[in-house]
C-alpha positions as CSV (number, residue, x, y, z in Angstrom):
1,X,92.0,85.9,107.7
2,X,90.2,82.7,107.2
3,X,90.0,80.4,104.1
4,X,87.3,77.9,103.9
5,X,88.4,75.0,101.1
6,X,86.3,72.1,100.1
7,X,87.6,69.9,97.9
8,X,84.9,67.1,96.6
9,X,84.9,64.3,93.8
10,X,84.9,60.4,93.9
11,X,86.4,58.2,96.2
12,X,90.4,57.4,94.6
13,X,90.7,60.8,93.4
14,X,93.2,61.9,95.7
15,X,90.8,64.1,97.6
16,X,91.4,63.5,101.3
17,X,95.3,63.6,100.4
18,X,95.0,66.6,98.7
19,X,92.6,67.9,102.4
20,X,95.6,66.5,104.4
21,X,98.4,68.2,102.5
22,X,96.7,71.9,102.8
23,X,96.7,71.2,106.5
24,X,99.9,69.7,107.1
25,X,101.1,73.4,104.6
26,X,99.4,74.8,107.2
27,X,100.5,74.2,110.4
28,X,104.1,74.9,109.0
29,X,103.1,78.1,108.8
30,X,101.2,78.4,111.7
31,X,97.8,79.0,110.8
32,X,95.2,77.1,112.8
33,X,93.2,74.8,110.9
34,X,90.7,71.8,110.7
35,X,91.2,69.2,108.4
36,X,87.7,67.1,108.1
37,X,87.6,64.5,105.3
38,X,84.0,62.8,104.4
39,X,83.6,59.9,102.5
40,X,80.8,57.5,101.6
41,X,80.2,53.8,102.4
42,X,81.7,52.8,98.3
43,X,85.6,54.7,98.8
44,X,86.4,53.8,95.4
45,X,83.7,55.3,92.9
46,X,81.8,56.8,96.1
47,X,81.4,60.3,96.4
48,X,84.3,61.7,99.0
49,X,84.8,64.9,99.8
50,X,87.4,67.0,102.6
51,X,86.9,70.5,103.9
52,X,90.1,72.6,105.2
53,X,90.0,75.5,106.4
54,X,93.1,78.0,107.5
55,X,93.3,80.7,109.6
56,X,94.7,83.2,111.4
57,X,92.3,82.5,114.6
58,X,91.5,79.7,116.5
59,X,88.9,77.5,114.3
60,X,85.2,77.2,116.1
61,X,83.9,74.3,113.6
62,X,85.2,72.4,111.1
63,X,82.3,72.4,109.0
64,X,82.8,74.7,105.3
65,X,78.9,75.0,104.9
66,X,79.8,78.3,102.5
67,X,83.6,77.8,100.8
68,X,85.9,80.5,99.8
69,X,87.0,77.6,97.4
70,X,85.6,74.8,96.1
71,X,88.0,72.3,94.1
72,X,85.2,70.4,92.4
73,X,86.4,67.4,90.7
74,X,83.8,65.5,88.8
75,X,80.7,67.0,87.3
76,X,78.7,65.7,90.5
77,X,80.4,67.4,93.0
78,X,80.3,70.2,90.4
79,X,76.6,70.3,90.6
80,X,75.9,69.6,94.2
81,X,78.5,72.6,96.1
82,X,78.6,75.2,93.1
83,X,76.2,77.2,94.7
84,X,77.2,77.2,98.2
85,X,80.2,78.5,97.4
86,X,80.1,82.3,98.6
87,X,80.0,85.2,96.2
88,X,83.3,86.4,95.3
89,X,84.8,83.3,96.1
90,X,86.9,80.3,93.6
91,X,85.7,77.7,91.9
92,X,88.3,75.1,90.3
93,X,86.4,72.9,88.1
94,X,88.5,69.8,86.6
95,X,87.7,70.0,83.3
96,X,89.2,66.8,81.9
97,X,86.0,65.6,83.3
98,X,83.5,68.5,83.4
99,X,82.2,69.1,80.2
100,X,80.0,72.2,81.8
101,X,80.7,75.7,82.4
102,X,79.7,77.1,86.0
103,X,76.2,79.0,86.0
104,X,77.3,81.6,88.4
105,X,79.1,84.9,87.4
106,X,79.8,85.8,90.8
107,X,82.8,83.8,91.3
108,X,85.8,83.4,89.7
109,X,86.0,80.2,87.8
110,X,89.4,78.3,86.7
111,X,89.3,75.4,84.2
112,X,92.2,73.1,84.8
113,X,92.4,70.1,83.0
114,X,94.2,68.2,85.4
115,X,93.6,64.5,84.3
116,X,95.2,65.3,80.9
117,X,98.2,67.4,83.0
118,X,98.9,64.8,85.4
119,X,99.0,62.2,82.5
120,X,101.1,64.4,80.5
121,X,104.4,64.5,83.0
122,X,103.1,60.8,83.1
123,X,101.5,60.9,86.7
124,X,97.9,59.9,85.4
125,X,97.0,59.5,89.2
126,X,98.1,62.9,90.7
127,X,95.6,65.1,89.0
128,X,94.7,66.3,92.6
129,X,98.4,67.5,93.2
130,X,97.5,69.7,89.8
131,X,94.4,70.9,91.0
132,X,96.3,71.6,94.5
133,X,98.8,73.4,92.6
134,X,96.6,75.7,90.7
135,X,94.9,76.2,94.0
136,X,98.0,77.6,95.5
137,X,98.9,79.7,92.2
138,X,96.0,81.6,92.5
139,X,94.8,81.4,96.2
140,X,96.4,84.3,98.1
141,X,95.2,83.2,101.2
142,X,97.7,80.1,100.3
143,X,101.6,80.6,100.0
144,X,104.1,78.9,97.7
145,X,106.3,78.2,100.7
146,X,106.4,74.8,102.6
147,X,105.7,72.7,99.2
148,X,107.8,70.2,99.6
149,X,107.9,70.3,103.0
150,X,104.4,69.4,103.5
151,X,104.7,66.6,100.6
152,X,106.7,65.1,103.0
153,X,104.6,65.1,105.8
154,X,101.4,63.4,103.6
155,X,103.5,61.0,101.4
156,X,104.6,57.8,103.7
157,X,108.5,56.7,104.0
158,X,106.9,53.6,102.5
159,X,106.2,55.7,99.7
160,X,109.1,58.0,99.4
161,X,109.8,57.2,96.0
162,X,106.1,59.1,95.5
163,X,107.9,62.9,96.7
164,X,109.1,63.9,93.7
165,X,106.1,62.9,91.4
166,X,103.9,64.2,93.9
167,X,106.0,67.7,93.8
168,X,106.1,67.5,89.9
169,X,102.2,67.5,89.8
170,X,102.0,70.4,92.0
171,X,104.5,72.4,90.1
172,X,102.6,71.7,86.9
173,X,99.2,73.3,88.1
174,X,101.3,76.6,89.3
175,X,102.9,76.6,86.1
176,X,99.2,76.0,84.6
177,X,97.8,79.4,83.0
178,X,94.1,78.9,81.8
């Protein structure tokens, strides 16, 4: 089984850490994987975006041209990958900041407004580690093992005090029903 994740918004979102922590989930459980984060020139306010993917089988590229799942967190991300996500596959649109519905009805579609979550256990900055959360809620291809395992692979000694807020955010998306 392979799982082809792209996770996309603007640059300080928390996308590549959100990339890193589905791979380092991964290789705890053994799945082979590529982790491939993207960003432009700007970081900060630039587009970024990070494409995982998971599987059971040695990986052959790390590019997601078609993903399972797309984690789109701004309207423009939003608009440039809904469609090359493949039929029957995920779409979680952060709707904090994405006013619009998706166009497709060959996908399933989850609204998670992740901004107004993460601000709400007052994280304002880990609206990725909702998102993430949700993901794994509803991603079967994704277990709810290795949580906080993982967390502590992405989130630096230097930031240890980070761990628990980090695991709080991602216990408020699986806790999310939309």
């Amino acid at each position: 089984m392979t799982t082809q994740i792209l996770i996309a918004g603007f640059g300080g979102q928390g996308v590549l850490f959100a990339g890193k922590f589905l791979a380092y989930k991964g290789l705890l459980e053994n799945k082979q994987l590529s982790w491939l984060p993207s960003y432009g020139p700007e970081m900060r306010g630039g587009t970024a975006n990070c494409s995982v993917i998971l599987s059971d089988e040695p990986v052959g590229s790390p590019i997601v041209s078609k993903p399972d799942v797309l984690i789109a967190m701004n309207l423009p991300s939003l608009d440039k990958y809904e469609n090359d996500v493949v039929p029957g596959g995920m779409i979680f649109a952060e709707s904090s900041l994405i006013s619009r519905k998706v166009a497709r009805d060959d996908v399933k579609v989850f609204y998670v407004p992740a901004t107004e979550l993460a601000n709400s256990i007052g994280a304002p900055t880990l609206a990725n580690m909702v998102m993430t959360g949700k993901l794994i809620r509803e991603c079967a291809a994704i277990s709810d093992e290795n949580i906080e395992a993982a967390l502590k692979k992405v989130v630096s000694a230097r930031h240890a005090d980070l761990l628990e807020v980090n695991l709080k955010a991602i216990n408020t998306g699986l806790g999310y029903e939309d």
